[in-house]
C-alpha positions as CSV (number, residue, x, y, z in Angstrom):
1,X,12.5,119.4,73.7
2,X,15.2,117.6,71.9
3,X,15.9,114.1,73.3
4,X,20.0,114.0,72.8
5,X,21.8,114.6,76.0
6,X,23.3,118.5,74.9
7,X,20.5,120.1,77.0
8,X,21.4,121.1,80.8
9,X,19.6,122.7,82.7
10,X,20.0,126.2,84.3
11,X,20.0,125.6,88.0
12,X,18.2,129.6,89.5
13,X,20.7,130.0,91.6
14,X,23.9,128.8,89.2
15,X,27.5,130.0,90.8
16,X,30.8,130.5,88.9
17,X,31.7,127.1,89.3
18,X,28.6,125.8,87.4
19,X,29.0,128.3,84.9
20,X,32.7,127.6,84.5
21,X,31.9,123.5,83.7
22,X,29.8,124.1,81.2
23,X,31.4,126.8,79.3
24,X,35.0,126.3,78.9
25,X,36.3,127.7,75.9
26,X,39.2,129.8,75.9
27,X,39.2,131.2,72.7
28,X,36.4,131.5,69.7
29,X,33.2,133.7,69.3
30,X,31.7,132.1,72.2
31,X,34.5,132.7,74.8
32,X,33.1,134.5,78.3
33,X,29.2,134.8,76.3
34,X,26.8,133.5,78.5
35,X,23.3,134.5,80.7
36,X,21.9,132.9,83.8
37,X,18.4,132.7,85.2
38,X,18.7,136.6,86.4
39,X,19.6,137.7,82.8
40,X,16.9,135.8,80.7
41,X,14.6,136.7,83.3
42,X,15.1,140.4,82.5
43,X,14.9,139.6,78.6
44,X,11.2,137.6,79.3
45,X,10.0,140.4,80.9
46,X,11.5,143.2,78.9
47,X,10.2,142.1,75.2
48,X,7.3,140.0,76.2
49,X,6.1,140.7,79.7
50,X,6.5,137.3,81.0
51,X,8.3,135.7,83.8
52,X,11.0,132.9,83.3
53,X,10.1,129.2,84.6
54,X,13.0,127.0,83.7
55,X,16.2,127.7,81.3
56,X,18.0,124.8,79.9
57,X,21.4,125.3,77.5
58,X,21.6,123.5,74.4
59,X,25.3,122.3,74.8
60,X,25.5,123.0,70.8
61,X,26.9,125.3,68.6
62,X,30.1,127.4,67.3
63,X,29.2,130.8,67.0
64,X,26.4,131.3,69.5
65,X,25.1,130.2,72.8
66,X,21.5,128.9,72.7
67,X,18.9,128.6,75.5
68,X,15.5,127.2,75.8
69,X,13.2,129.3,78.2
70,X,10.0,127.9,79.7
71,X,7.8,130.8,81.1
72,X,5.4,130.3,83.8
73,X,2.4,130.2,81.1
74,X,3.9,127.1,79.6
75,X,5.3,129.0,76.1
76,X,8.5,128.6,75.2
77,X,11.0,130.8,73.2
78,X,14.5,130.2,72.3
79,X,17.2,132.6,73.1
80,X,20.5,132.6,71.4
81,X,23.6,135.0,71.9
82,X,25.7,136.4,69.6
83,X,29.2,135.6,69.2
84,X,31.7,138.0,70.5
85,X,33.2,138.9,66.7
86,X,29.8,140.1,65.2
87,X,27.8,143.3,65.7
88,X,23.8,144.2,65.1
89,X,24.3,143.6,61.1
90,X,24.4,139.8,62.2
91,X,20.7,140.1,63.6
92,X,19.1,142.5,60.6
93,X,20.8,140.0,58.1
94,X,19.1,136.9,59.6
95,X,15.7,139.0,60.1
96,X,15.6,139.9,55.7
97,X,16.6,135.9,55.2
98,X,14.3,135.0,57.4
99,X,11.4,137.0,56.0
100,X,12.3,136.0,52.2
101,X,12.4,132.3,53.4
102,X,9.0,132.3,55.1
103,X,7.9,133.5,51.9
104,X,9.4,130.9,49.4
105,X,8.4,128.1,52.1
106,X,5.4,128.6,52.8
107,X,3.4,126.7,55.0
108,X,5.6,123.8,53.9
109,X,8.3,124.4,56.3
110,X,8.4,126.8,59.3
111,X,11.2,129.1,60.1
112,X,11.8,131.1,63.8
113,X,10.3,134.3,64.4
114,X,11.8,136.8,66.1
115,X,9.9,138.2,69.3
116,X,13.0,140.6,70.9
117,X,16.6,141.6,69.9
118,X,19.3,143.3,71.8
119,X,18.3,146.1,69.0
120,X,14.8,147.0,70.3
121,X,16.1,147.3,73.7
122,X,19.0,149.1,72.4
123,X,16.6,151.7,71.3
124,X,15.5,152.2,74.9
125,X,18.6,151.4,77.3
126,X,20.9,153.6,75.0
127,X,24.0,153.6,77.0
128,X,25.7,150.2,77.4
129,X,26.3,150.0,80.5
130,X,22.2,150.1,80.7
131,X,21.5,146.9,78.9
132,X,20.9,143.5,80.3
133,X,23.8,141.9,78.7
134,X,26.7,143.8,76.5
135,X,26.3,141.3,73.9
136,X,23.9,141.5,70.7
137,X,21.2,138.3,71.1
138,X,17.6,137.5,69.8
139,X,14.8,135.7,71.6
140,X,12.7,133.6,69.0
141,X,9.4,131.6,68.9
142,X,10.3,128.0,69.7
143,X,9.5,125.6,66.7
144,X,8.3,122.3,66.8
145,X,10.3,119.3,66.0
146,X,14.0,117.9,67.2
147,X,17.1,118.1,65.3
148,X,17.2,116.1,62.8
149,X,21.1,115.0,63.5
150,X,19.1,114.0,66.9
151,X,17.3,111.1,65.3
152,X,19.0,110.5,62.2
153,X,20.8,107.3,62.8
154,X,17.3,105.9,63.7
155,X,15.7,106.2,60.6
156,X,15.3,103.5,57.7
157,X,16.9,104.0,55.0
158,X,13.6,104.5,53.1
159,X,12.6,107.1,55.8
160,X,16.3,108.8,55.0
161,X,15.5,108.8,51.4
162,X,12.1,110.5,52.1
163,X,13.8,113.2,53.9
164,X,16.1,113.6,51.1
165,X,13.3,114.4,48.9
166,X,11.8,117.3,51.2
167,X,15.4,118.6,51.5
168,X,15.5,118.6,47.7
169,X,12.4,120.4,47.4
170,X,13.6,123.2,50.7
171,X,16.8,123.4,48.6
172,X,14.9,124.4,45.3
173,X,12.5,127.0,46.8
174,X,15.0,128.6,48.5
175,X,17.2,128.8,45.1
176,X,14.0,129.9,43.9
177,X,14.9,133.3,45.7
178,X,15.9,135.7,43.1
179,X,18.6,138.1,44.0
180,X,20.8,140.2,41.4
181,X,23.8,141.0,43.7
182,X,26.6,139.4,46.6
183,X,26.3,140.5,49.8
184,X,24.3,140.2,53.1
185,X,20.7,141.6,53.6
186,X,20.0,145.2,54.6
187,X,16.7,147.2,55.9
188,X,15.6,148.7,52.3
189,X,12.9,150.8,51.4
190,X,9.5,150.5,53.2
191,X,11.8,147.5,55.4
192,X,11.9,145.3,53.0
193,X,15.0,143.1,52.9
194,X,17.4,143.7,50.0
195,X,21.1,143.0,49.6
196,X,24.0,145.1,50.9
197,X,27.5,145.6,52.4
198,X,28.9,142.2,54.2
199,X,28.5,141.7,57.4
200,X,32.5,141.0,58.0
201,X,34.2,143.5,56.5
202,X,32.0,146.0,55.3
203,X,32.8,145.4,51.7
204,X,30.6,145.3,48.7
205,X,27.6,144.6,47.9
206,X,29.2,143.1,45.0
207,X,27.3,143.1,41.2
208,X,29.6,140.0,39.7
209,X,31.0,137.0,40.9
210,X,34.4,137.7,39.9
211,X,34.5,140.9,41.8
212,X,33.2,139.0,44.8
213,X,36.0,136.3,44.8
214,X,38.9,138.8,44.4
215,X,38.1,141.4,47.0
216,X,37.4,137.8,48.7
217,X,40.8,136.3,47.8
218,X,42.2,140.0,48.8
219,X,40.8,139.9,52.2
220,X,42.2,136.7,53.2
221,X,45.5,137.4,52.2
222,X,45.0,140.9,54.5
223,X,44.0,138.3,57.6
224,X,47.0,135.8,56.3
225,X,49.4,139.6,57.0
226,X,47.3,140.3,59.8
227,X,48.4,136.6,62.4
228,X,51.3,136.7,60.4
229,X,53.1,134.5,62.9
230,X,50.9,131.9,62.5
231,X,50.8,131.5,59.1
232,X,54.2,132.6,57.9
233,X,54.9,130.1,55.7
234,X,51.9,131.4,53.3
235,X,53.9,134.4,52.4
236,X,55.7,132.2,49.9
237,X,52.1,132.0,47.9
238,X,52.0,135.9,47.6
239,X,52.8,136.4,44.3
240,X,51.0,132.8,42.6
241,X,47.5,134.5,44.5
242,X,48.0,138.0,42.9
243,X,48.2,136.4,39.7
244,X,45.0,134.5,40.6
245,X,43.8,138.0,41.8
246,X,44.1,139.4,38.2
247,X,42.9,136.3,36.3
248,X,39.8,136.1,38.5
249,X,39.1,140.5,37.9
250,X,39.9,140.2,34.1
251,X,37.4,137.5,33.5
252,X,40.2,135.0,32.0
253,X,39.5,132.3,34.7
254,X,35.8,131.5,34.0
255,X,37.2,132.0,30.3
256,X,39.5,129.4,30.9
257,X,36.7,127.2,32.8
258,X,33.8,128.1,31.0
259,X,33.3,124.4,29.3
260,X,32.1,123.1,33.0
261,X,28.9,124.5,32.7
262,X,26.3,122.4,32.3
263,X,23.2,123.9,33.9
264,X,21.4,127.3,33.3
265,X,21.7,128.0,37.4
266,X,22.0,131.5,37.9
267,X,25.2,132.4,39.8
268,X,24.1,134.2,41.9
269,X,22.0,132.8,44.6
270,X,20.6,132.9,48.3
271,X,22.3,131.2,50.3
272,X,21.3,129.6,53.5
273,X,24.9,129.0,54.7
274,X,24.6,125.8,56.5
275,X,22.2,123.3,55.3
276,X,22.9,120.4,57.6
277,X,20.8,118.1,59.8
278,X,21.6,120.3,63.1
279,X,19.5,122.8,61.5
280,X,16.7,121.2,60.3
281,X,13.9,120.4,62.8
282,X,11.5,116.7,62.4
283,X,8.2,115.0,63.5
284,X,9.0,111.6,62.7
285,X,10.8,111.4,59.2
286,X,8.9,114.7,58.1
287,X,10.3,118.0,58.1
288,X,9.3,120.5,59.9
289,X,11.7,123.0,60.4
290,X,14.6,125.2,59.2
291,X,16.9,127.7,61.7
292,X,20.4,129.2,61.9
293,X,20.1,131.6,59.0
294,X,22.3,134.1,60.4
295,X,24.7,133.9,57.8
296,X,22.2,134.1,54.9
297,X,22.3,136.3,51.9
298,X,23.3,136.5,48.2
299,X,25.7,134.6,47.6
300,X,27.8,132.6,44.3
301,X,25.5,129.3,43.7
302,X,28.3,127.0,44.7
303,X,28.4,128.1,48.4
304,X,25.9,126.2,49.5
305,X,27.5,123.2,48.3
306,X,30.7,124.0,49.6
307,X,29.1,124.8,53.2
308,X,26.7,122.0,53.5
309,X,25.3,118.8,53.0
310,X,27.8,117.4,54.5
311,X,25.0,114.8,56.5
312,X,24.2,113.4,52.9
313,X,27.5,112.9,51.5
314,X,26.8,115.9,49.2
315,X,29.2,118.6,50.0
316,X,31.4,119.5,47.7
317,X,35.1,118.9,49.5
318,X,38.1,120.6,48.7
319,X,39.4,118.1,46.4
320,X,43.3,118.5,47.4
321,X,42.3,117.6,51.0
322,X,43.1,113.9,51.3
323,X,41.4,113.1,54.7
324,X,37.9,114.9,53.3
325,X,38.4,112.5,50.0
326,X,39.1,109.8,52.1
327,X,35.7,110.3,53.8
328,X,34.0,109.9,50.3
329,X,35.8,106.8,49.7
330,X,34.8,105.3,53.0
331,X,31.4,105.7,52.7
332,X,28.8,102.9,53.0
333,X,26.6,100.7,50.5
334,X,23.4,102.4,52.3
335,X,25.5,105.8,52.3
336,X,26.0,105.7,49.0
337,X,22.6,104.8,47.7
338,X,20.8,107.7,49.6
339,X,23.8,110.2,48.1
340,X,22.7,108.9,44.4
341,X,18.8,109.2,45.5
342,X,19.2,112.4,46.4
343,X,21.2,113.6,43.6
344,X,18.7,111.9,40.9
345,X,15.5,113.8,42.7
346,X,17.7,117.4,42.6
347,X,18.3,116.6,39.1
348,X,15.3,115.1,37.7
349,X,12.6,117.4,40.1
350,X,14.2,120.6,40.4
351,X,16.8,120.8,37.7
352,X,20.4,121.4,39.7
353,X,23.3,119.5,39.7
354,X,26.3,119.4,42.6
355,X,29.1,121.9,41.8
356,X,31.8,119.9,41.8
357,X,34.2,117.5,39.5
358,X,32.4,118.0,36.2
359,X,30.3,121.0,37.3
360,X,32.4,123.9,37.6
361,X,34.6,122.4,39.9
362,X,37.3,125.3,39.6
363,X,34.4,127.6,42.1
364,X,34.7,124.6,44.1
365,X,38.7,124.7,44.3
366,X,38.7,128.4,44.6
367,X,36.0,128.3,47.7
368,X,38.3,126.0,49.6
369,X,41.5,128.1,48.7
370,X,39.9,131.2,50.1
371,X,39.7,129.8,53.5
372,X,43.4,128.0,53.2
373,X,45.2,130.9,52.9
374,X,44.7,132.4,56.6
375,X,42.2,129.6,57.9
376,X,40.1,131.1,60.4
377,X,40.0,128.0,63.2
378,X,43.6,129.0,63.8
379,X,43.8,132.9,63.6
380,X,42.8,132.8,67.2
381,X,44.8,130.2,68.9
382,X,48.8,131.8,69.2
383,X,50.9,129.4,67.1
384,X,53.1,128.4,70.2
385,X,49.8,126.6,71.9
386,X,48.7,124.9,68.4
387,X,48.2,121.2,68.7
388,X,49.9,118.1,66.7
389,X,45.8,118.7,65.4
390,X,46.1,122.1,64.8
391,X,50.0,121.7,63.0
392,X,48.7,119.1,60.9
393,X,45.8,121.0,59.8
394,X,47.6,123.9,58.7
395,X,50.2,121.5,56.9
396,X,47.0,120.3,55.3
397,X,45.9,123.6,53.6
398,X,49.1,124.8,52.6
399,X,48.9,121.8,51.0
400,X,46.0,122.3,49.2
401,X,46.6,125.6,48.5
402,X,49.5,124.7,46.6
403,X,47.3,122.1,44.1
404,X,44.7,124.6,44.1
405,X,46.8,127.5,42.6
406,X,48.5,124.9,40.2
407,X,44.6,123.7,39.2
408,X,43.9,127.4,38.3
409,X,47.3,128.1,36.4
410,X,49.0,130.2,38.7
């Protein structure tokens, strides 16, 4: 069990009150999503026959709620809980990664297994109201290890750099994936994962990367129209992002940015959505570990960057966003050593560079103006209850999104 203080445990006969101090959240995926003793109880003996000993909650997490459930055998499984905004698609998607990740990783690095979904018991309790919770949720093999965010601040910087070196070589195997389309993974032929529609929205699967980024640029601009109160003052960008739109599906932006590229990486890549300690499990300094791939799947190259690293320094910022720069400029002398380590081992080993200033660094701009234009950590939250926080952010990306659109020449 991980040693930070986010697990608590379940007491068997938890009231409201309990329930209530521990999960507070009155808005997000995770809002009124949560099981007690009674519930995982029922899951246990459902999809494995066993009976529940002690549940602790990991006091982690955006999108789901994640448990820890000790059986009277002494096993253990993890059971996490779907946010409120996905559907089944979210669990299929993460079972296809998770198979073609075992396979590129071999015994190098263990991934969950799943053991029971809210679809196999779907296929029994068909009606709803039947089922042990409305909610979609998977009950997984526990792996060994702590989080690596757990731990990392004890570690030497030698021991850091070490760890760099495995995530180098996780990061290459993984990119070592091939895929030949955008989109989330599907139940092919013979149930084999391949790639199809997204999971949010239903659209694609998508054969280029310019097609990708405009329905993508498209969308946002439907959720901008969509909480239209919140982010009125967006509407003023309308015509600048349908220009961007058209320079994107003609091919005349990577025209225009075509002298960036410096490596042979294929553009097309799987993507594990969130490489950051949290999700990476360790004995030690040694990795043992990789979970959360439920939003895995084909995706442009530079994603990854854009959506992790962030523990290393490495994550490709939006570049217009002063407070994320700032961050760069503050690091340390240690912090900075370990960033250039790992850098010269992805380089020199494995052949990748960051995307980023010098490296297509337009993918990188257009990645961060996607989510500026209706950003999704205030589409739930009415305008009138924003914080100075929330104001400021938004101020933030209408900023950027106004250097970004200049950047691209619209």
């Amino acid at each position: 069990m991980s040693p930070d203080s986010l697990i608590v445990p379940i007491p068997r006969d938890a009231d409201k009150a309990f329930f209530a101090e521990i999960y507070h959240e009155t808005s997000g995926p995770r809002k009124d999503i949560y099981i007690g003793h009674d519930q995982a109880s029922q899951m246990l003996a459902f999809h494995l026959r066993k009976q529940l000993h002690q549940l602790f909650y990991f006091k982690r997490g955006y999108n789901n709620r994640v448990y820890l459930a000790r059986c009277t055998d002494g096993s253990e499984y993890v059971i996490r809980l779907g946010g409120r905004f996905w559907d089944h698609t979210k669990i299929t998607n993460e079972a296809g990664a998770l198979r073609l990740a075992r396979q590129a990783l071999g015994d190098t690095v263990a991934v969950p297994t799943f053991v029971g979904t809210s679809i196999e018991e779907a296929k029994v309790h068909t009606e709803i109201e039947d089922r042990i919770v409305p909610f979609d949720y998977i009950i997984m093999d526990r792996l060994p290890g702590v989080p690596l965010d757990s731990v990392w601040d004890d570690l030497s910087l030698d021991e850091k750099k070490d760890v760099a070196v495995q995530t180098a070589a996780i990061f290459a195997a993984l990119r070592s994936i091939k895929l030949d389309a955008i989109g989330n993974f599907i139940n092919g032929p013979g149930n084999q994962p391949e790639i199809g529609p997204m999971m949010e929205g239903g659209q694609g699967p998508f054969a280029t990367w310019g097609a990708f980024v405009a329905k993508n640029i498209a969308q946002e601009i439907k959720n901008m129209h969509d909480h239209k109160t919140n982010f009125a003052e967006i509407a003023a960008f309308l015509p600048r992002l349908e220009q961007l739109i058209a320079k994107v599906k003609s091919g005349e932006l990577e025209k225009q940015f075509e002298h960036e590229s410096t490596t042979i990486e294929r553009p097309i890549s799987f993507l594990h959505g969130d490489m950051e300690s949290r999700n990476m499990l360790v004995v030690g300094s040694k990795i043992v570990g990789l979970h959360d791939f439920e939003f895995a799947g084909g995706f442009p190259s530079e994603q990854e960057w854009c959506a992790g690293f962030e523990w290393l320094y490495a994550r490709a910022e939006d570049p217009f966003d002063e407070s994320e720069q700032q961050k760069l400029r503050d690091m340390t002398g240690d912090e900075k050593e370990l960033l250039d380590y790992f850098l010269k081992v992805l380089k020199g080993k494995h052949g990748f560079l960051p995307y980023g200033r010098g490296h297509h660094e337009y993918k990188v701009v257009l990645y961060h103006l996607q989510i500026n234009i209706a950003p999704w950590w205030l589409r739930d939250v009415p305008r009138a209850q924003w914080t100075e926080g929330n104001h400021n952010s938004f101020k933030t990306a209408v900023g950027s999104l106004d250097k970004a659109l200049t950047f691209l020449g619209c």
